[in-house]
Backbone as a printed PyTorch tensor [residue, N CA C, xyz], in Angstrom:
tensor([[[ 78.0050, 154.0230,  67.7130],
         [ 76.9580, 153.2510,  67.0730],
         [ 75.7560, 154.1620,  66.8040]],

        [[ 75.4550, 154.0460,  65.7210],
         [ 74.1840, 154.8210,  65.5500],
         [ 72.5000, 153.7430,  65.7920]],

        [[ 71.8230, 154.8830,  66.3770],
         [ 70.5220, 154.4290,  66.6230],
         [ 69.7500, 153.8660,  65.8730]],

        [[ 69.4160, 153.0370,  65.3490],
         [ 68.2900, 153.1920,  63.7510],
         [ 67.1060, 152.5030,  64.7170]],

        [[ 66.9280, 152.0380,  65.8160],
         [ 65.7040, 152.0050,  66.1360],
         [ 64.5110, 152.8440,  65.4970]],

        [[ 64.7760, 154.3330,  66.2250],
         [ 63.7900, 155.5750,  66.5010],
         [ 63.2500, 155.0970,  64.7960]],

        [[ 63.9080, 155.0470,  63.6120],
         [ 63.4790, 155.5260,  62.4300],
         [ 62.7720, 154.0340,  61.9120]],

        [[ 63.3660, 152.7280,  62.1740],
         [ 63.0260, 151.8610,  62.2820],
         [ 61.0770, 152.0960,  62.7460]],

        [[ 60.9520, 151.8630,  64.2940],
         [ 59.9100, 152.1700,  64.7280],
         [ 58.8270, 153.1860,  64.2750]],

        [[ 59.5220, 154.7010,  63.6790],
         [ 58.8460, 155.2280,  62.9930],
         [ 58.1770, 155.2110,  61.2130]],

        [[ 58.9810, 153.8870,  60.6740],
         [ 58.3070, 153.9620,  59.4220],
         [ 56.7750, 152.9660,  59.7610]],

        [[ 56.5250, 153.0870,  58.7820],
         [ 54.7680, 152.7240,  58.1100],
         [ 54.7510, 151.1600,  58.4310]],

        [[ 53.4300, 150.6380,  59.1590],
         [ 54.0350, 149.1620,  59.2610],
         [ 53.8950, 148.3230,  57.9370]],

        [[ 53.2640, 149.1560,  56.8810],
         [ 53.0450, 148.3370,  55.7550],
         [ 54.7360, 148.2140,  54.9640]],

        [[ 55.3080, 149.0590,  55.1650],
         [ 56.7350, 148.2350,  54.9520],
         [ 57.6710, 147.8770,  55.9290]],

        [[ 57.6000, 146.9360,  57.4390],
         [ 58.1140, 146.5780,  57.8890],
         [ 58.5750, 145.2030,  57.5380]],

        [[ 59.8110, 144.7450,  57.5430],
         [ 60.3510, 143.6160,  57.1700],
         [ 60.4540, 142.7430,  58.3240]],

        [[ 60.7640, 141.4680,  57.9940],
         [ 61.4760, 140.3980,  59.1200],
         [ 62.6900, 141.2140,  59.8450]],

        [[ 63.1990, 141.4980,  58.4810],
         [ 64.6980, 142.0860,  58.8070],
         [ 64.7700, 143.1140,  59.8120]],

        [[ 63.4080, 144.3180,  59.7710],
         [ 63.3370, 145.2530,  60.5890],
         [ 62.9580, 144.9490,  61.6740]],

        [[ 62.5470, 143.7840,  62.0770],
         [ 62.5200, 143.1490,  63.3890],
         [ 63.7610, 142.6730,  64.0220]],

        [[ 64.3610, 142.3370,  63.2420],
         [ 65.2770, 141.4250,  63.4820],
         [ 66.2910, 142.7910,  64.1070]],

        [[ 66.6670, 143.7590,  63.3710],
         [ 67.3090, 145.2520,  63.7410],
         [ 66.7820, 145.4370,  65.2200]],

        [[ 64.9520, 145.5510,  65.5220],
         [ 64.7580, 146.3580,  66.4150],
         [ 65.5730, 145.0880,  67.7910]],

        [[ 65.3170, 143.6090,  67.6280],
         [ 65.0560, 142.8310,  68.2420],
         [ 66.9080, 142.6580,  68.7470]],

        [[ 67.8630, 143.1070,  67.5540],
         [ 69.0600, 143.2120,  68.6420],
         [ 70.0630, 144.1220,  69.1050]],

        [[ 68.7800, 146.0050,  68.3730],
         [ 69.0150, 146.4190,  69.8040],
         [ 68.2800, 146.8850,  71.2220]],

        [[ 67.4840, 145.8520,  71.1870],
         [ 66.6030, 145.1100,  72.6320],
         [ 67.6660, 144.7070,  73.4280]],

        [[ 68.1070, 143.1820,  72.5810],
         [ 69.2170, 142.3860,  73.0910],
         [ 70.4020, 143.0740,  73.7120]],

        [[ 70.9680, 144.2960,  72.9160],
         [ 72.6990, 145.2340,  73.4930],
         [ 71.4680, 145.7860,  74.4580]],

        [[ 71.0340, 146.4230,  74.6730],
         [ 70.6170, 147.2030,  75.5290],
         [ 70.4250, 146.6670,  76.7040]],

        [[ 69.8150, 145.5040,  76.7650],
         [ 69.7260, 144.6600,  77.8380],
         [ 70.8760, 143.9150,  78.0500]],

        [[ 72.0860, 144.4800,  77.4940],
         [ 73.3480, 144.0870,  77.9700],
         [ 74.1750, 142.5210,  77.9220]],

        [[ 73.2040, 142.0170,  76.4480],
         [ 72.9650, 140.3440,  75.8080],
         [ 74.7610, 140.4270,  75.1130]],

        [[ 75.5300, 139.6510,  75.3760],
         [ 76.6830, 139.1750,  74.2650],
         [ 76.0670, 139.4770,  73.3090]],

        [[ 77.3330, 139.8000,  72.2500],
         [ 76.5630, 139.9370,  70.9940],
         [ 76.0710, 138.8520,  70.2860]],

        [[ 76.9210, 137.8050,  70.4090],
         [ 76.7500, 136.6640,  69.8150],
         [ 75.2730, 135.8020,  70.0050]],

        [[ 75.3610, 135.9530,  71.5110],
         [ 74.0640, 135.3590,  71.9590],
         [ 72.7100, 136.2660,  71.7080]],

        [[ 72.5530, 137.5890,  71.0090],
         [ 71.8000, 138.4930,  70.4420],
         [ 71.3040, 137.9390,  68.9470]],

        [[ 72.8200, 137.9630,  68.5510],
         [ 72.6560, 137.7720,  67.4570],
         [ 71.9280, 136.1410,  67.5100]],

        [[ 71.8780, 135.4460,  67.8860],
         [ 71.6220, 133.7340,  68.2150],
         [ 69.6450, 134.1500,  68.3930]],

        [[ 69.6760, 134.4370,  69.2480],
         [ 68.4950, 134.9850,  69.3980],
         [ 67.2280, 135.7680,  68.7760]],

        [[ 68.0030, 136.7380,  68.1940],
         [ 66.8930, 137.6730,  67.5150],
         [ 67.2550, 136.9020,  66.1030]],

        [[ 67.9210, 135.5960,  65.4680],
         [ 68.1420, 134.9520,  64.1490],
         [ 67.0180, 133.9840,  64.4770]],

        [[ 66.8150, 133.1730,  65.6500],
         [ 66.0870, 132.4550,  65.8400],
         [ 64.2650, 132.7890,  66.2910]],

        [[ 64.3610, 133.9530,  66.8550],
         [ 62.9990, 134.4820,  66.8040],
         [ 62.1030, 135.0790,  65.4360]],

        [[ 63.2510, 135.6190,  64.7470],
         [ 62.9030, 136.2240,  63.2090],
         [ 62.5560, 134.8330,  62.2570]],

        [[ 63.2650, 133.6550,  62.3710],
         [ 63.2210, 132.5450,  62.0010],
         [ 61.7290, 131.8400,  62.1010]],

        [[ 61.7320, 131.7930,  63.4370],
         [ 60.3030, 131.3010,  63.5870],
         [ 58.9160, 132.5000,  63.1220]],

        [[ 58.8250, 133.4310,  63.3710],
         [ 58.3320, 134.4420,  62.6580],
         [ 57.7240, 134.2830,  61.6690]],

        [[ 59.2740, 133.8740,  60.6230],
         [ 59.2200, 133.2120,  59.3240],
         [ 58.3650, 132.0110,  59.1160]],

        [[ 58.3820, 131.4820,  59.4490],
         [ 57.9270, 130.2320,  59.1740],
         [ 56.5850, 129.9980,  59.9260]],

        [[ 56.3340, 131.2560,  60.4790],
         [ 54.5070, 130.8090,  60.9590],
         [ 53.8940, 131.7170,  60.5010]],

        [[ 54.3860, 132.3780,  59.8070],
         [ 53.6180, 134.3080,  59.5840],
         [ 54.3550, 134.8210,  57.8080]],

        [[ 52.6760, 134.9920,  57.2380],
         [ 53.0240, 135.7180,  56.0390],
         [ 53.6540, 136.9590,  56.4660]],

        [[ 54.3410, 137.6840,  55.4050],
         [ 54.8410, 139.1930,  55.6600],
         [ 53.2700, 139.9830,  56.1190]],

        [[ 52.1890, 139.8230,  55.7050],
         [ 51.1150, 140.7220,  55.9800],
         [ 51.1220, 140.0260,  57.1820]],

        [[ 50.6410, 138.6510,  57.7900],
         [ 50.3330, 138.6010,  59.1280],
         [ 51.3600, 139.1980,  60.1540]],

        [[ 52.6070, 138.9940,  59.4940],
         [ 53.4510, 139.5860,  60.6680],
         [ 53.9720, 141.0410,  60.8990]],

        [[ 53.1610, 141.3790,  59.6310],
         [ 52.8230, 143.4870,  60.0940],
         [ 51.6300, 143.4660,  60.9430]],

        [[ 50.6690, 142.8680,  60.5660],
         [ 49.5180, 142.9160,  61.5750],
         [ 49.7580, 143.0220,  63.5470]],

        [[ 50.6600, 142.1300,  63.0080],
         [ 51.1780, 141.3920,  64.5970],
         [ 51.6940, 142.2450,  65.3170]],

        [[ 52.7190, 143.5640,  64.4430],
         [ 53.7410, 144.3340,  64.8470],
         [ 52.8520, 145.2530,  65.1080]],

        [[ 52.0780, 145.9570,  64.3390],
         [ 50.7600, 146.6770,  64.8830],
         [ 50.3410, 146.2220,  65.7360]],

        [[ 49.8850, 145.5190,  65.8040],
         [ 49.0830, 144.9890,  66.9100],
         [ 49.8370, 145.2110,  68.7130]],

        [[ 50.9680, 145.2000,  68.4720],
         [ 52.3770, 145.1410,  69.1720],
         [ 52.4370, 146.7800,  69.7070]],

        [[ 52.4260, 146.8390,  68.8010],
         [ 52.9200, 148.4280,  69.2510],
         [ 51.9650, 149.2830,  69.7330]],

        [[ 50.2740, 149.0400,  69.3420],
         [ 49.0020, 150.0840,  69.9160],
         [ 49.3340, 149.2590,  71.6500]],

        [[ 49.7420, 148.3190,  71.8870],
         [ 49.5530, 147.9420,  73.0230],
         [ 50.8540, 148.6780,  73.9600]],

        [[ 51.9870, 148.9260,  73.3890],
         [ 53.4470, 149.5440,  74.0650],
         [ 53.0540, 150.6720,  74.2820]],

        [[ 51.8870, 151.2000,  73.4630],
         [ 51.4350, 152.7570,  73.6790],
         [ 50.6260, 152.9880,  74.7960]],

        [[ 49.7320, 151.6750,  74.7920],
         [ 48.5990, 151.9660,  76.0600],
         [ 49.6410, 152.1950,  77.5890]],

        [[ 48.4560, 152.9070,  77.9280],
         [ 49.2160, 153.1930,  79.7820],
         [ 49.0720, 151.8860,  80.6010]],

        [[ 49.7970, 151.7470,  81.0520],
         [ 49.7400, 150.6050,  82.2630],
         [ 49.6140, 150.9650,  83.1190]],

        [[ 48.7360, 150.0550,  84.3210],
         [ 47.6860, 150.4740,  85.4140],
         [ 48.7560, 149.5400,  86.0450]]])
């Protein structure tokens, strides 16, 4: 299986998609050792709601917003 996280995570958040969430979000799910099915169930239903509460700009904001915080150090 190839990785596409790393490149995923590394593009620009001004073109991040639902979809590229939806990628990073199931392989979260394999990694954490989720059925696939129930991954797939999951990261369809989180991307879903996403959808339906968040323009594409609010939900780059969000992902930014997301990620300066994965960077900070934890105390």
């Amino acid at each position: 299986m190839v990785n596409t996280t790393s490149s995923i995570k590394s593009q620009p958040i001004a073109q991040y998609s639902f979809e590229d969430y939806k990628k990073e979000c199931l392989q979260r799910a394999t990694n954490e050792k989720l059925p696939p099915d129930v991954a797939q169930d999951l990261c369809n239903c989180t991307m879903n709601q996403f959808r339906s509460q968040y323009s594409i700009d609010e939900f780059r904001t969000l992902v930014q917003k997301s990620k300066i915080i994965q960077q900070q150090p934890r105390h």
